[in-house]
C-alpha positions as CSV (number, residue, x, y, z in Angstrom):
1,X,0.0,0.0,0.0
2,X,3.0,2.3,0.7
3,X,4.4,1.4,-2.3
4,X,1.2,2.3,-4.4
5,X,0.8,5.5,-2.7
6,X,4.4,6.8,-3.3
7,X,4.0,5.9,-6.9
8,X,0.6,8.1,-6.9
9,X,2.5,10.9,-5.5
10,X,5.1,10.8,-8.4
11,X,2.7,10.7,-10.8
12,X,0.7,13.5,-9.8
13,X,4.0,15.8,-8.7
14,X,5.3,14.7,-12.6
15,X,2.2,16.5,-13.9
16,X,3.2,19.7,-12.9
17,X,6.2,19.4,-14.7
18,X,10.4,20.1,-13.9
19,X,12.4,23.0,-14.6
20,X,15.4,21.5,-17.0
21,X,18.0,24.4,-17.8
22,X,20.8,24.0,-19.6
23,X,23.0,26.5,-17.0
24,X,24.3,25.3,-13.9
25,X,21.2,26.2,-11.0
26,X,22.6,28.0,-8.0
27,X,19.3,28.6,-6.6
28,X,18.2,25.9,-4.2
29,X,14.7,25.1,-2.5
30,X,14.6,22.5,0.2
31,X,11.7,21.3,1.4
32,X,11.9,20.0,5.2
33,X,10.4,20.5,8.1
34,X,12.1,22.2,11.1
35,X,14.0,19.6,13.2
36,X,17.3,19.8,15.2
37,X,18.8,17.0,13.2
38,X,18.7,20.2,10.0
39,X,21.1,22.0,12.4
40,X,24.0,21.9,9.5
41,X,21.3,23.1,7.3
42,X,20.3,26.6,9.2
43,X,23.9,26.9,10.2
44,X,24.7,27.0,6.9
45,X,22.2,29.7,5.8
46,X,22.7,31.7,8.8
47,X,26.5,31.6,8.4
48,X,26.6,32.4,4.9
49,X,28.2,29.1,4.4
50,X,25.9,28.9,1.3
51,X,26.8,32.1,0.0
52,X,29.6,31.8,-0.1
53,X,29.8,28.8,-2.4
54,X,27.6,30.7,-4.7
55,X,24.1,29.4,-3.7
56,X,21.0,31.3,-2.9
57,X,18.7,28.8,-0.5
58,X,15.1,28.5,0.4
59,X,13.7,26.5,3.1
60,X,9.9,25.5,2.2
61,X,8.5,24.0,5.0
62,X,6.7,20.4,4.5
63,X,4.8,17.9,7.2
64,X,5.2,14.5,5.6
65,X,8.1,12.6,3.6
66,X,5.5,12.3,1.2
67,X,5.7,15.6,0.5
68,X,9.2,15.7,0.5
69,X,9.0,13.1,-2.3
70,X,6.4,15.1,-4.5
71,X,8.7,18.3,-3.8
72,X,11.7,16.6,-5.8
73,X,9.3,15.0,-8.7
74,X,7.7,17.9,-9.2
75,X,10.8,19.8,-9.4
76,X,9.7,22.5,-6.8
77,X,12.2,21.4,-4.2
78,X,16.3,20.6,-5.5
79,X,16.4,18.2,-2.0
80,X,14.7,17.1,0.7
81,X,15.5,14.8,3.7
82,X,14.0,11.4,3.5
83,X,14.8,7.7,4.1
84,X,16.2,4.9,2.5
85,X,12.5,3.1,2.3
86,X,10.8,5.9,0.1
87,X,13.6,5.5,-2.6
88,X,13.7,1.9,-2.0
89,X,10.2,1.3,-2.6
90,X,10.2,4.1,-5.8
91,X,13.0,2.1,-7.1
92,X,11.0,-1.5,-6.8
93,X,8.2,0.4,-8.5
94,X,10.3,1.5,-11.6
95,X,11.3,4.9,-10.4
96,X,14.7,5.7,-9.8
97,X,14.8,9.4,-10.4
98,X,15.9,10.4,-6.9
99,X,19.0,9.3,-5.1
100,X,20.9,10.1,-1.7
101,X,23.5,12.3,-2.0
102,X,24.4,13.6,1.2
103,X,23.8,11.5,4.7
104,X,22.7,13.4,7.6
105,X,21.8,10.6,10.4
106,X,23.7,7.2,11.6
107,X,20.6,6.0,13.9
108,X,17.1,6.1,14.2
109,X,16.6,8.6,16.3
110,X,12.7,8.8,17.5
111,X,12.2,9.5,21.0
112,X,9.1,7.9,22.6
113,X,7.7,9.6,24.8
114,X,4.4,9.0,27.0
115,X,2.1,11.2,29.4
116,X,3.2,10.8,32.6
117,X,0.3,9.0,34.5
118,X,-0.1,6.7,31.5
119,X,3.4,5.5,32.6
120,X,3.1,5.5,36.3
121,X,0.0,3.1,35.6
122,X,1.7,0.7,33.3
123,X,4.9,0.8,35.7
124,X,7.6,1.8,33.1
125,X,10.1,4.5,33.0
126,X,13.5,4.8,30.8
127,X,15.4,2.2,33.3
128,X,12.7,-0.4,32.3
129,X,13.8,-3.2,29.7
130,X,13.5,-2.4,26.2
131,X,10.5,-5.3,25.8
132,X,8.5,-3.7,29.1
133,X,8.6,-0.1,27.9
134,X,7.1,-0.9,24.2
135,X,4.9,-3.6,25.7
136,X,3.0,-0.8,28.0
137,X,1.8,0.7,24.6
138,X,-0.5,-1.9,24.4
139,X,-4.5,-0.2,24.1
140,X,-3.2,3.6,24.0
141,X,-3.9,6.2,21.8
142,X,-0.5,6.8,19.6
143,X,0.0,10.2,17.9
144,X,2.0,9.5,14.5
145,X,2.5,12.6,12.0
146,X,0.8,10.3,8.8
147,X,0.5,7.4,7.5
148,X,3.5,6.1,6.1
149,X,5.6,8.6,7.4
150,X,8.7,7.1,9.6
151,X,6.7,8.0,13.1
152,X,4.1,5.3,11.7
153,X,6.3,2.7,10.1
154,X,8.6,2.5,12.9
155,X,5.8,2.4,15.9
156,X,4.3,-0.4,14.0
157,X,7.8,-2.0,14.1
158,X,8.0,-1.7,17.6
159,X,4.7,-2.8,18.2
160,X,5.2,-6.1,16.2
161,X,8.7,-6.3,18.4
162,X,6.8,-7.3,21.6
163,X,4.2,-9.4,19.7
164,X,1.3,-6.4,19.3
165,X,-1.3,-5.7,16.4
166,X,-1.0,-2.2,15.4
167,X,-4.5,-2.5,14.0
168,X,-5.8,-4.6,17.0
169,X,-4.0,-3.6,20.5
170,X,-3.1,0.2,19.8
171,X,-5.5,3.4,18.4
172,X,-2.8,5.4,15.9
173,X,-3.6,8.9,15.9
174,X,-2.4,10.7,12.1
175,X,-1.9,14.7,13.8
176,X,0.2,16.4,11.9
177,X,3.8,17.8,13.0
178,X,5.8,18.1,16.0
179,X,3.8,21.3,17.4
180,X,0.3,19.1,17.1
181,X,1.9,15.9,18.6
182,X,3.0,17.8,21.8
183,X,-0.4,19.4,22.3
184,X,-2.1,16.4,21.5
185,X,-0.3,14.8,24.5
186,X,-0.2,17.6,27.2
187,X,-4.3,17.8,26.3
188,X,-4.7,13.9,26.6
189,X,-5.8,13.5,23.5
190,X,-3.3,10.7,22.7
191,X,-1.0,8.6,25.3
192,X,2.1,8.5,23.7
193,X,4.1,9.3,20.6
194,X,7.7,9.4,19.0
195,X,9.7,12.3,16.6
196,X,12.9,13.2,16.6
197,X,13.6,15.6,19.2
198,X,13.0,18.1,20.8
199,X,9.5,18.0,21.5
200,X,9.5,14.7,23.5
201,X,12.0,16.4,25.5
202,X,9.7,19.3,26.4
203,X,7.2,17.3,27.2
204,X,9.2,15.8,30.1
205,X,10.9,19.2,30.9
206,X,7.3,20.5,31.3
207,X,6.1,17.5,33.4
208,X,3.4,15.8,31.5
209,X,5.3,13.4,29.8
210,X,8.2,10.9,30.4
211,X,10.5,9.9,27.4
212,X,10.8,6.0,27.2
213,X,13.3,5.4,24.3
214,X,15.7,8.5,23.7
215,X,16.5,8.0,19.8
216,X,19.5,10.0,19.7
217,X,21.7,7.5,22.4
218,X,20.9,4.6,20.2
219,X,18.6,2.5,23.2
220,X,17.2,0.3,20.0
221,X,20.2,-1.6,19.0
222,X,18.9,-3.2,15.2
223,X,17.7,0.7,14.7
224,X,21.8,2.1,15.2
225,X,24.4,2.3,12.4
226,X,21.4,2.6,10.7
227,X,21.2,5.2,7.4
228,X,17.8,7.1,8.9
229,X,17.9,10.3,6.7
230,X,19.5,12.0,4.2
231,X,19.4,14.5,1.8
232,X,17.5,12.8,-1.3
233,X,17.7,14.7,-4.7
234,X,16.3,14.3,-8.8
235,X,19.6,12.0,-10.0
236,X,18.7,14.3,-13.6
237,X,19.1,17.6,-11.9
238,X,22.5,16.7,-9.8
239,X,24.5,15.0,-13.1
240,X,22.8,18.4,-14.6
241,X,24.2,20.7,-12.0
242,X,27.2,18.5,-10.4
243,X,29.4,21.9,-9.0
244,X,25.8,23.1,-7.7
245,X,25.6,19.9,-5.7
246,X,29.0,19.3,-5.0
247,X,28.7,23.2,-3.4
248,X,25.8,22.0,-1.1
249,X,27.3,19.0,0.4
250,X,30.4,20.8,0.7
251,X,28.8,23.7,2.7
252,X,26.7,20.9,4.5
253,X,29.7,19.4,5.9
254,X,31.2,22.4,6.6
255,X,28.1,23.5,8.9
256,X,28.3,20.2,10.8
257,X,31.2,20.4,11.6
258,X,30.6,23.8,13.5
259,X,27.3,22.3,14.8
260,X,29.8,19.5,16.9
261,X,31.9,21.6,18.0
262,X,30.2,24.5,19.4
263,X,26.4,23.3,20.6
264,X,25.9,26.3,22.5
265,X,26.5,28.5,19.6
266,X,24.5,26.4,17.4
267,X,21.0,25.9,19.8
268,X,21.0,30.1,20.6
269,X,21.4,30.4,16.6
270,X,18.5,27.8,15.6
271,X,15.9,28.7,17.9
272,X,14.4,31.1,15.5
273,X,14.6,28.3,12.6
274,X,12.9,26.1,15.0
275,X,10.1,28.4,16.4
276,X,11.5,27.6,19.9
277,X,12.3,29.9,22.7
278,X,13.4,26.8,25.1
279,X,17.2,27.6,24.5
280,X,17.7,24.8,27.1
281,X,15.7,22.4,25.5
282,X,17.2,22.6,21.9
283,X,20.6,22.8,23.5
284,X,20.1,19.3,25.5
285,X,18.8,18.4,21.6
286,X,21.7,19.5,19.9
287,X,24.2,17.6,22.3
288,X,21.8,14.8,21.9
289,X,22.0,14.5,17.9
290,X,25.6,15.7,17.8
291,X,26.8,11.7,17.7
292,X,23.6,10.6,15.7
293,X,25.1,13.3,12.4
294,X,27.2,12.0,10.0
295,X,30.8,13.8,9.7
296,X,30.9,15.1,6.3
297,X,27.7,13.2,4.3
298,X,29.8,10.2,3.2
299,X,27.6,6.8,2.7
300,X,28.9,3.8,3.9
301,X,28.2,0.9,1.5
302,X,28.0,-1.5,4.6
303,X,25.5,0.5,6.8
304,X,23.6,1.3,3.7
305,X,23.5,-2.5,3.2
306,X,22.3,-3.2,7.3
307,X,20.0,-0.8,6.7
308,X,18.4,-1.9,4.0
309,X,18.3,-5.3,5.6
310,X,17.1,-4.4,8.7
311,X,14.2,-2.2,6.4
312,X,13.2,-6.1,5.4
313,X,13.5,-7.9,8.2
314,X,11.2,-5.2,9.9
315,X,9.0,-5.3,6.8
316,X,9.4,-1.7,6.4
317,X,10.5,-2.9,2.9
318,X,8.7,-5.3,1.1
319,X,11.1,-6.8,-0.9
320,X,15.2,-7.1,-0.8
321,X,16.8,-3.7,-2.1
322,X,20.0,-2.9,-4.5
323,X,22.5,-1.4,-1.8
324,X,25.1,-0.6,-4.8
325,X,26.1,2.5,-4.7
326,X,24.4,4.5,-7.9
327,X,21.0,2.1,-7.0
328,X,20.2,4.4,-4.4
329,X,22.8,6.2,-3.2
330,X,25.8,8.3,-4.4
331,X,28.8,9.4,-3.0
332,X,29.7,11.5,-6.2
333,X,28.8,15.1,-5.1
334,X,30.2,14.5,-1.4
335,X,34.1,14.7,-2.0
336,X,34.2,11.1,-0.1
């Protein structure tokens, strides 16, 4: 059903047609939405790091990966950050017309968190074992952004871990972003949820909620050295505009390496860019990702190969994917 729905997507984006110039593009719109794991990305724009490879930049803010995907087809959006399973699954549907071309994150880092009295009456906390604290999801309400998106594919993984029917024992919730997700729970409209932080780290700092699995430390070991997300782009326009691209990734890794060094400097600069005034809250975020972000965007052929593995075995992919590098992936505009 995933599959069928991402090819939808492509088809309808593909109707509205691409912009194919002959001239090397130096404007660039990414389509994203605000995350600290993008901390490279704003650093980047607010540094002039783009600028001064040549590039002129704009952010377009998106909820879903879905989205992301019909950005790139469509031709309105030069990247977006995605997974490994959307261009899988295009690629087993005949589509190979994006490819990775700049990692961003080695883990799976979704932080589960759960309101607070929900988890003082199924006994768990963060000490619990792994198995106890995603068996006490069994018959809550489960906020997820929307369907397909990682937040659902991955809570159904867990969910199937302990032995649990994500269309039986749980209620999952479709809400929207980060914002919604973190109302939702402080209202009690939903028990529990999981997104990148830092949202389920408010929701602890503020009292109502109490994360369970903190994604950035790696708690889920099958979900670390794990490709999660990177920066997906039309394979046409990058062979089209290869110093464009090369520019990007170059001012990418530039930016991260600035964002792990100096955290402070980084969480005071990306508060606007996150629509946060918790300085304290994206700075524990910031430290948190720090060892989740990948150096300089450089694919490893063996993690892309667990993960991909790991994508089946979880049947987050339906069938067996080509890890080759060129399949899905490229190294090419990353200097690695």
């Amino acid at each position: 059903m995933r599959r069928a729905a991402l090819v939808a997507i492509l088809i309808a984006a593909s109707a509205c047609g691409g912009d194919a110039g002959g001239e090397q593009q130096k404007k660039i719109t990414i389509a994203s939405a605000p995350n600290v794991f993008l901390s490279a990305l704003y650093v980047a724009q607010d540094d002039g790091m783009f600028a001064e490879e040549g590039l002129t930049v704009e952010i377009v803010e998106v909820e879903s990966g879905n989205d992301s995907v019909a950005a790139l087809a469509s031709g309105q959006a030069q990247y977006a950050d995605v997974g490994f399973e959307d261009l899988a699954e295009l690629s087993q549907a005949g589509d190979d017309s994006v490819i990775m071309a700049h990692d961003i994150l080695n883990r799976v880092t979704l932080t589960l968190v759960m309101r607070k009295e929900v988890a003082e009456r199924k006994n768990v906390t963060a000490a619990s074992p792994l198995k106890d604290r995603l068996s006490a999801l069994k018959g809550l309400k489960i906020g997820i952004t929307s369907p397909g998106s990682p937040t659902d594919t991955y809570m159904r993984y867990y969910l199937a871990s302990v032995g649990l029917d994500p269309e039986r024992d749980v209620e999952i919730v479709p809400l929207g972003g980060g914002s919604a997700l973190l109302a939702a729970l402080e209202k009690g409209q939903i028990d529990a949820y999981h997104l990148s932080p830092p949202t389920p780290y408010v929701a602890a700092e503020k009292g109502f909620g109490v994360v369970l699995i903190d994604g950035p430390k790696g708690e889920v070991p099958e979900l670390d050295k794990f490709d999660y997300t990177a920066w997906a782009t039309s394979r046409q326009w990058a062979e089209d505009n290869a110093g464009t691209a090369t520019a990007f990734s170059r001012a990418l890794a530039q930016a991260t390496t600035k964002v792990k060094q100096q955290p402070d400097a980084v969480a005071t600069q990306i508060m606007d860019d996150l629509g946060s005034s918790d300085k304290a809250t994206v700075l524990r975020t910031v430290k948190a990702m720090s060892s989740a972000l990948s150096d300089k965007g450089c694919f490893d052929a063996a993690v892309v190969q667990r993960t991909l593995d790991v994508m089946l075995r979880l049947k987050i992919l339906e069938d067996k994917a080509d890890a080759a590098e060129g399949r899905l992936w490229t190294n090419k505009y990353n200097g690695c």
